[in-house]
ROSE-4610 file (N, C-alpha, C; in Angstrom, 1 decimal, always signed):
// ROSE-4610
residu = [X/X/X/X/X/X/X/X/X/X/X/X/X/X/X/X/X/X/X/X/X/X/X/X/X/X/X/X/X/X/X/X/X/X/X/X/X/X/X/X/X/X/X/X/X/X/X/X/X/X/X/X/X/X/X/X/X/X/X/X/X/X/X/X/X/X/X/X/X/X/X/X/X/X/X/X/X/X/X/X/X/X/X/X/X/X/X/X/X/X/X/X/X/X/X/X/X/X/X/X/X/X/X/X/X/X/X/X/X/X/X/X/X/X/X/X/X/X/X/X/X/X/X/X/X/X/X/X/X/X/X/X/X/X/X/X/X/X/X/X/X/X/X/X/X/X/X/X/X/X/X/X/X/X/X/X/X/X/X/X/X/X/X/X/X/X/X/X/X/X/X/X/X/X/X/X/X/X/X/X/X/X/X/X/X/X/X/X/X/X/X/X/X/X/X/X/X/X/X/X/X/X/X/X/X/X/X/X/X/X/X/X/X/X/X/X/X/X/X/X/X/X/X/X/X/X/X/X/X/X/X/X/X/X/X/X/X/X/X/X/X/X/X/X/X/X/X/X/X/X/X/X/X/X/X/X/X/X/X/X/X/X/X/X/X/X/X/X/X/X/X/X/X/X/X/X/X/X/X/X/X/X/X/X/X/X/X/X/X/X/X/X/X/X/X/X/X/X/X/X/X/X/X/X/X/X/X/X/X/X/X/X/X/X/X/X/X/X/X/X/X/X/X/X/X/X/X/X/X/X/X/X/X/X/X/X]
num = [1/1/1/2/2/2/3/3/3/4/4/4/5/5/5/6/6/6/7/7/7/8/8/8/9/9/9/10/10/10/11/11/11/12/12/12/13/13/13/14/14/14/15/15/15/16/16/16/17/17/17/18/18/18/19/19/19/20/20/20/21/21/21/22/22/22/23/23/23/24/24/24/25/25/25/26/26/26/27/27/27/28/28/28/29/29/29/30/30/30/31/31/31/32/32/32/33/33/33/34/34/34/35/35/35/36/36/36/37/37/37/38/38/38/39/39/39/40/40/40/41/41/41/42/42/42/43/43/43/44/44/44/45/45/45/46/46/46/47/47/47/48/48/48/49/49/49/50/50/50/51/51/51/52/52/52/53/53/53/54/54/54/55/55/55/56/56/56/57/57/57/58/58/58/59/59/59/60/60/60/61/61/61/62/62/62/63/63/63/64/64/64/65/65/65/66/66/66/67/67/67/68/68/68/69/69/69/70/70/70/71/71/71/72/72/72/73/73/73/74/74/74/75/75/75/76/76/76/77/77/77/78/78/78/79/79/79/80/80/80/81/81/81/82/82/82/83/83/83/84/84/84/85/85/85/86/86/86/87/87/87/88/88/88/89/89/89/90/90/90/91/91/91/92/92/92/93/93/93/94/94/94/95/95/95/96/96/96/97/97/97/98/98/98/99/99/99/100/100/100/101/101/101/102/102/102/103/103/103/104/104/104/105/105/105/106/106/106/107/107/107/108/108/108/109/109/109/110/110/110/111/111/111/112/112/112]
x = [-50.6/-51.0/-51.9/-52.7/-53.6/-53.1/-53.7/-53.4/-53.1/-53.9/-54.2/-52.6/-52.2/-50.9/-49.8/-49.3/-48.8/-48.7/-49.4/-49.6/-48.7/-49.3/-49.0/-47.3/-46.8/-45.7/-44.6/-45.0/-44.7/-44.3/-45.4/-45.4/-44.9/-44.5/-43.5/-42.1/-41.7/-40.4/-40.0/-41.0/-40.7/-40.9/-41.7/-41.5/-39.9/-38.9/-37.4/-37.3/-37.5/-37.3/-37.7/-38.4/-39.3/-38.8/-38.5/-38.4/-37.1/-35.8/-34.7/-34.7/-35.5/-35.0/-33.8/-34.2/-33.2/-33.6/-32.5/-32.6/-33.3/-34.9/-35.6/-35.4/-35.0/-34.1/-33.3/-32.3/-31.2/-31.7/-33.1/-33.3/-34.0/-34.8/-35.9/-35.3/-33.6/-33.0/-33.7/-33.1/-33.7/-35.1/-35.8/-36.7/-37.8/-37.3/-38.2/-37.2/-36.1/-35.3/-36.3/-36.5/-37.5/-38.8/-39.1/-41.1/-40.8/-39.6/-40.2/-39.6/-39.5/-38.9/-40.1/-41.3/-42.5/-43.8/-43.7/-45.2/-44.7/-46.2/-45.7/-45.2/-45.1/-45.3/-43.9/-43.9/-42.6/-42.1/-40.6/-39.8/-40.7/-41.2/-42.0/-43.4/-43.6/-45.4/-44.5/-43.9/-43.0/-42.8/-42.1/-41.4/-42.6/-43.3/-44.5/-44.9/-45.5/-45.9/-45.2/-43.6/-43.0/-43.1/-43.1/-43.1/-44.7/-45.7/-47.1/-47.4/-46.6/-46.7/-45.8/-45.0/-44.3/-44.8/-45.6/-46.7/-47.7/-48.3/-49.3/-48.7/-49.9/-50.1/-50.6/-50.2/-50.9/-50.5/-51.6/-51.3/-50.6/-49.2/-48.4/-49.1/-49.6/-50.2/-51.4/-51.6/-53.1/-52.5/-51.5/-50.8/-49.9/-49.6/-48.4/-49.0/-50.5/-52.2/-52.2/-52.6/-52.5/-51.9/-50.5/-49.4/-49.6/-49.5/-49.7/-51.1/-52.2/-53.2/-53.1/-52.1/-51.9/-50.9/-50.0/-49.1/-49.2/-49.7/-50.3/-50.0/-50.1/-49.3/-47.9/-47.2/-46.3/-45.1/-44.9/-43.5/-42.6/-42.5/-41.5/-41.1/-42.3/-42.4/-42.1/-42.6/-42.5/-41.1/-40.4/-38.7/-38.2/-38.6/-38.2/-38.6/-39.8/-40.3/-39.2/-38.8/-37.8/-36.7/-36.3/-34.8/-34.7/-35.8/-36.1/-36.2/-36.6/-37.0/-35.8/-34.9/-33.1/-32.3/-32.5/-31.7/-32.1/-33.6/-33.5/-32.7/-32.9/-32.5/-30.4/-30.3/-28.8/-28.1/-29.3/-28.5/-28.4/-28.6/-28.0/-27.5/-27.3/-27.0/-28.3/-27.6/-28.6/-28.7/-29.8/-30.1/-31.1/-31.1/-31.6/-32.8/-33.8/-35.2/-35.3/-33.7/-34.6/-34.3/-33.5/-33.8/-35.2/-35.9/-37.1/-38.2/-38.1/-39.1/-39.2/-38.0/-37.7/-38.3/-37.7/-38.3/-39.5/-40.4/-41.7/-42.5/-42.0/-42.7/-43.0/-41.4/-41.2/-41.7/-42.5/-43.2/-44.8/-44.9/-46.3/-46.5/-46.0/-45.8/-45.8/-45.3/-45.0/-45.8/-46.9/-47.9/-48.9/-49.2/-50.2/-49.7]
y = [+30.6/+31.5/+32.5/+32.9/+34.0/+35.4/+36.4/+37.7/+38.5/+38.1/+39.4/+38.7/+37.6/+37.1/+37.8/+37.4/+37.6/+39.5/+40.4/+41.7/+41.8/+41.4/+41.2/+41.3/+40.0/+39.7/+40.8/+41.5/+42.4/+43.8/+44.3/+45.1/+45.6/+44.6/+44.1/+44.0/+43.2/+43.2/+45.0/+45.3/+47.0/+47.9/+47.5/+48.3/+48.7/+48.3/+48.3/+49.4/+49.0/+50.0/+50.9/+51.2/+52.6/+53.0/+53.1/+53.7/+53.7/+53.1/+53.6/+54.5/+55.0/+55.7/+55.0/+53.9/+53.2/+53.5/+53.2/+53.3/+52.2/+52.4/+51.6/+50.4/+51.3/+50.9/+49.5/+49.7/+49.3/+47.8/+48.2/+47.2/+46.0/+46.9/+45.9/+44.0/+43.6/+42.9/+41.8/+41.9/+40.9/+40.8/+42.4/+42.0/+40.9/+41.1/+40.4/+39.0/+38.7/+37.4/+36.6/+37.4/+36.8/+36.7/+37.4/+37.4/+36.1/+35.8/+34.8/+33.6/+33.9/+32.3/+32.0/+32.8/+32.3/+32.4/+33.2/+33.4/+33.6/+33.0/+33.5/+34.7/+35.2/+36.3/+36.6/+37.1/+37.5/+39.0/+38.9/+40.3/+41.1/+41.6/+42.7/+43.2/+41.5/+42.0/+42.0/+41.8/+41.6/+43.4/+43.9/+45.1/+46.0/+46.0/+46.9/+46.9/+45.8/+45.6/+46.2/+46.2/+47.3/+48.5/+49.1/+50.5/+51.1/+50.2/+50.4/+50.6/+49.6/+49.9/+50.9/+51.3/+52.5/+53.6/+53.5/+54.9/+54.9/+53.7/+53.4/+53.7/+53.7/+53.7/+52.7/+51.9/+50.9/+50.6/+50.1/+49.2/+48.3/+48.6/+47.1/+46.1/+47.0/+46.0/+44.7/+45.5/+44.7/+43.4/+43.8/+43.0/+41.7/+42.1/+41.3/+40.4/+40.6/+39.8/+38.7/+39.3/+38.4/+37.3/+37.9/+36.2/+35.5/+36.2/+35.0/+34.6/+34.8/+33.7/+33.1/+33.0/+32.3/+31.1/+31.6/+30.8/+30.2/+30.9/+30.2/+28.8/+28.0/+26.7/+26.5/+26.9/+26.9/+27.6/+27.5/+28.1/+28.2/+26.8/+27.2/+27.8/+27.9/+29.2/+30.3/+30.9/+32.1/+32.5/+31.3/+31.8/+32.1/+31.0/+31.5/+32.8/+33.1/+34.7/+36.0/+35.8/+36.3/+36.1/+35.1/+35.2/+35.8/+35.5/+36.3/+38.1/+38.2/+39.5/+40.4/+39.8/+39.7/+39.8/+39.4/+39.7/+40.8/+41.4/+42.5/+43.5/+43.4/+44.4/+44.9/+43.5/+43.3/+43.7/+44.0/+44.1/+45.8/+46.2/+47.8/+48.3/+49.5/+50.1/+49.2/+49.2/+48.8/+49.9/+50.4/+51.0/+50.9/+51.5/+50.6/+50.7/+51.0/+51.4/+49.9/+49.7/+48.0/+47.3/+47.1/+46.1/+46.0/+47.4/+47.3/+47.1/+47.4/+47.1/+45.1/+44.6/+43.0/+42.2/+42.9/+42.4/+42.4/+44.0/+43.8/+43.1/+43.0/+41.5/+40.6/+39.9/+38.9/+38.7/+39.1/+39.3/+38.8/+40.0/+39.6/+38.0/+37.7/+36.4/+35.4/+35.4/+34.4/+34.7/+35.6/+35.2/+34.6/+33.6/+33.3/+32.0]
z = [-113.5/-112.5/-113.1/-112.3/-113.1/-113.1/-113.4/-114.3/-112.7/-111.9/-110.4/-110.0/-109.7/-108.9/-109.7/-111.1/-112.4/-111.5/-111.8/-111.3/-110.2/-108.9/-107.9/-107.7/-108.2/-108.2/-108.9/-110.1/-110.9/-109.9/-109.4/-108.2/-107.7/-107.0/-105.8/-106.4/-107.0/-108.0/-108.4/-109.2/-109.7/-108.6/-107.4/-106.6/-106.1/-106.3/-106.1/-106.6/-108.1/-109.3/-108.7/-108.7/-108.2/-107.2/-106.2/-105.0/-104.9/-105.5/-105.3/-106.6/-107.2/-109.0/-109.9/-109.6/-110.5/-112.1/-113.1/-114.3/-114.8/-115.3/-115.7/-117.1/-118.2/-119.2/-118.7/-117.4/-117.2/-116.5/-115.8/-114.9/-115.6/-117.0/-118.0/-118.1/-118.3/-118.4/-117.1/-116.3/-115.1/-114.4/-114.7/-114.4/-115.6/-116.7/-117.6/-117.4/-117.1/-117.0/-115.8/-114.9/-113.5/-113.7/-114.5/-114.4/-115.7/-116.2/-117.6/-117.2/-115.6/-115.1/-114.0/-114.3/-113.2/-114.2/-115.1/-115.8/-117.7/-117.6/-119.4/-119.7/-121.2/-121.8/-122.4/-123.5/-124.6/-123.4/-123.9/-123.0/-123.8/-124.4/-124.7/-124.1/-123.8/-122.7/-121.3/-120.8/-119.7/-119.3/-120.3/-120.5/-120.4/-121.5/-121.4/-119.7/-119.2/-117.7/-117.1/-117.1/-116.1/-116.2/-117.6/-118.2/-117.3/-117.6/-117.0/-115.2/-114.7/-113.6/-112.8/-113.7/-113.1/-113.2/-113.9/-114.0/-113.2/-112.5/-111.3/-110.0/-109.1/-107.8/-107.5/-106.0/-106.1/-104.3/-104.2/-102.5/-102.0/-102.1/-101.7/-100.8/-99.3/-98.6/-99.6/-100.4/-101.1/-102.0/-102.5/-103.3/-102.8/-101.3/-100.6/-100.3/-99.7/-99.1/-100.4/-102.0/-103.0/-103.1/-102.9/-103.0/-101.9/-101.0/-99.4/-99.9/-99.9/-99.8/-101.3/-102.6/-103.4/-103.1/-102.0/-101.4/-100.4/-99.9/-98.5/-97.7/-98.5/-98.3/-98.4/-99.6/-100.2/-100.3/-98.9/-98.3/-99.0/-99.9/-100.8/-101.7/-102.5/-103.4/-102.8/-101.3/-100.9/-100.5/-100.7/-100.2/-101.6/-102.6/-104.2/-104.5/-104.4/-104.4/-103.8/-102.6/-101.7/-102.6/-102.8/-103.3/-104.7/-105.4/-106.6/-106.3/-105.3/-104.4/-104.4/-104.1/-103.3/-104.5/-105.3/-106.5/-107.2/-107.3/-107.9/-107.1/-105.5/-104.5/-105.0/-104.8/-105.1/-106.6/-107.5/-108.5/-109.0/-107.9/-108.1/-106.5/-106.8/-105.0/-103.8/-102.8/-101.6/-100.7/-100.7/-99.4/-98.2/-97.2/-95.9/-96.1/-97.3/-97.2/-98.4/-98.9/-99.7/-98.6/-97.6/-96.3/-95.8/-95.6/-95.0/-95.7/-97.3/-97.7/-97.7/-97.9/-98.2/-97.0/-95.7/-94.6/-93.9/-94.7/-94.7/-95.2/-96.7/-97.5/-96.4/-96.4/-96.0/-94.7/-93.5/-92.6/-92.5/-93.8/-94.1/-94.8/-95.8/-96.6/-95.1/-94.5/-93.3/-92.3/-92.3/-91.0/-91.4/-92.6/-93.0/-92.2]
């Protein structure tokens, strides 16, 4: 997959991180266990990537557009995405702003 999707997907995943203040350190484990079950790269380019994008700003809408027209076909990848989605959400506190952000994805991903 190329570098913009690879991003994309990253994003989205750390977007969790981010917005509940989760402990980044704590989360590095699964999120590099997930990105190294879809794209290349040693837990250290993995790690770095998350360290990096948690210091950005960025357009979820712009990003969510990315994977749908990468997926676009491939519904099934888009539910693996989600479930990969769902486990980051699940693996700390849940609160009602990771429902909506999951269900927004998941909206946009599916009107293609």
């Amino acid at each position: 997959m190329n570098r913009a999707i690879t991003k994309s997907v990253a994003i989205l995943f750390a977007q969790i991180i981010k917005m509940d203040n989760r402990d980044v350190e704590k989360s590095v484990p699964l999120f590099c266990k997930i990105m190294g079950e879809n794209f290349e790269g040693t837990h250290e380019q993995v790690k770095e990537l998350l360290y990096k994008i948690m210091d950005e700003e960025y357009d979820l809408d712009e990003h969510i557009e990315i994977i749908n027209k990468a997926l676009c076909e491939d519904q099934l990848s888009k539910y693996h995405f989600l479930e990969q989605l769902n486990h980051i959400i699940y693996s700390d506190t849940i609160t009602p702003k990771d429902y909506e952000y999951f269900e927004n994805i998941k909206n946009k991903l599916f009107s293609c």
